[in-house]
C-alpha positions as CSV (number, residue, x, y, z in Angstrom):
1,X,106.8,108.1,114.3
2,X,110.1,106.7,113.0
3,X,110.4,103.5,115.1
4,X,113.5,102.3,113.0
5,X,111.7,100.0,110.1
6,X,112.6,100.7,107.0
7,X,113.2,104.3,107.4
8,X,110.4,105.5,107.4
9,X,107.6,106.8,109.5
10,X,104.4,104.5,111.1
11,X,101.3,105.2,112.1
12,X,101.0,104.4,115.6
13,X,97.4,104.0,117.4
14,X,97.7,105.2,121.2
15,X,96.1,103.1,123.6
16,X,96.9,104.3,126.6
17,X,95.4,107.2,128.9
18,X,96.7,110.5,129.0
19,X,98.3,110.7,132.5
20,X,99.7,114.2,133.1
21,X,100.9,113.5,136.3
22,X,103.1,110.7,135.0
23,X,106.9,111.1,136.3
24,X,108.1,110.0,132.7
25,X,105.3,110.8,129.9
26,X,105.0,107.6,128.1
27,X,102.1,106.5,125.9
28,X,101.5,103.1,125.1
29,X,101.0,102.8,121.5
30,X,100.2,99.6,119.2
31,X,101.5,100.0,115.2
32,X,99.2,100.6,112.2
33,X,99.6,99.0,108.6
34,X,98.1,98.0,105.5
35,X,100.1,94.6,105.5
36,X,97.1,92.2,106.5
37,X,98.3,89.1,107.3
38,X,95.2,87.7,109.0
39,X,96.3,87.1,112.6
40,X,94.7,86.6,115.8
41,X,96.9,90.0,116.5
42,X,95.0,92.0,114.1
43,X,92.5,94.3,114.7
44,X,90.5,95.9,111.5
45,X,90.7,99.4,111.1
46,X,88.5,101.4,108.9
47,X,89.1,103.6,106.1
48,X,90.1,107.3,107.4
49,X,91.5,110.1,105.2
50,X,94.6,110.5,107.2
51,X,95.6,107.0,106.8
52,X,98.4,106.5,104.2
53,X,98.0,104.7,101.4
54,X,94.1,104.1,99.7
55,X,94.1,100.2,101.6
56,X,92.5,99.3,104.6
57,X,94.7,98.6,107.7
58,X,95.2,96.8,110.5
59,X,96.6,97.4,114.0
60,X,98.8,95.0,115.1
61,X,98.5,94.2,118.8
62,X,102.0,92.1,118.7
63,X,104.3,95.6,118.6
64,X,102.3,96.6,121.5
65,X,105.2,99.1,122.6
66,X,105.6,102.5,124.7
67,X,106.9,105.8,123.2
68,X,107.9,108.9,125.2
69,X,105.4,111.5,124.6
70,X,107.2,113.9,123.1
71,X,108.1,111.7,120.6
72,X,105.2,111.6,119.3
73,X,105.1,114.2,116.0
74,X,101.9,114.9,115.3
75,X,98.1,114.0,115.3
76,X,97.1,112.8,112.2
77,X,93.2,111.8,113.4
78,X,91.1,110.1,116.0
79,X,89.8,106.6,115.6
80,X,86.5,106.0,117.0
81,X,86.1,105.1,120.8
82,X,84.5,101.7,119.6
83,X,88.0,101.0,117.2
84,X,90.4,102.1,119.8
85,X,88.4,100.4,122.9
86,X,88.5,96.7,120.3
87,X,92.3,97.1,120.1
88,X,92.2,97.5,123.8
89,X,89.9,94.2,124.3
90,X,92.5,92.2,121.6
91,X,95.5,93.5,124.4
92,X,94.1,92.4,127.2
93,X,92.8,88.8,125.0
94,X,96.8,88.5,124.2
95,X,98.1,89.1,127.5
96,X,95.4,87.2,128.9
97,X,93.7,89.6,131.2
C-alpha cells in the first residue's frame, strides 16, 4: 500500500473483520516495518518469506489507520491468528479498552 511515506509501498497488517455488508468497505489496518525502535507501540512480528527485507519487523500499533478496501493491492501472506490477535490486545492496551 502506498500510504504517502517516502514513496514507496508498506506492508500493512489488517486487523479488522471482514464485514461484507459494510456501506463503505474499510479495513482497519496497523503498518509493518523493520525499524525497531523498542516502544510500548510495538508488537514483534516473526520472520515470513513475504516480508521485505531479511530483518525482523515490527507492527506499529501508533499508525493504527483505516484504508478502503479496494485499496488494498494485494495479499502478500497471512500472519498467524496468535500474531494478529497480540496486535489486537496492544490496540485495545493503547486505547485503553
Amino acid at each position: 500500500m502506498d500510504m504517502g511515506m517516502k514513496a514507496k509501498f508498506r506492508p500493512l497488517l489488517v486487523v479488522s473483520r471482514e464485514d461484507p455488508h459494510a456501506e463503505r468497505a474499510l479495513a482497519v489496518c496497523v503498518p509493518c516495518t523493520t525499524e525497531i525502535r523498542g516502544g510500548n507501540y510495538e508488537v514483534a512480528l516473526p520472520r515470513v518469506k513475504w516480508m521485505p527485507g531479511a530483518e525482523n519487523g515490527v507492527a506499529n500499533v501508533l499508525g493504527i489507520t483505516s484504508i478502503e478496501q479496494h485499496r488494498l493491492e494485494r495479499r502478500a501472506g497471512r500472519y498467524e491468528l496468535g500474531v494478529v490477535a497480540g496486535v489486537r490486545k496492544r490496540i485495545g492496551w493503547m486505547i485503553e479498552l
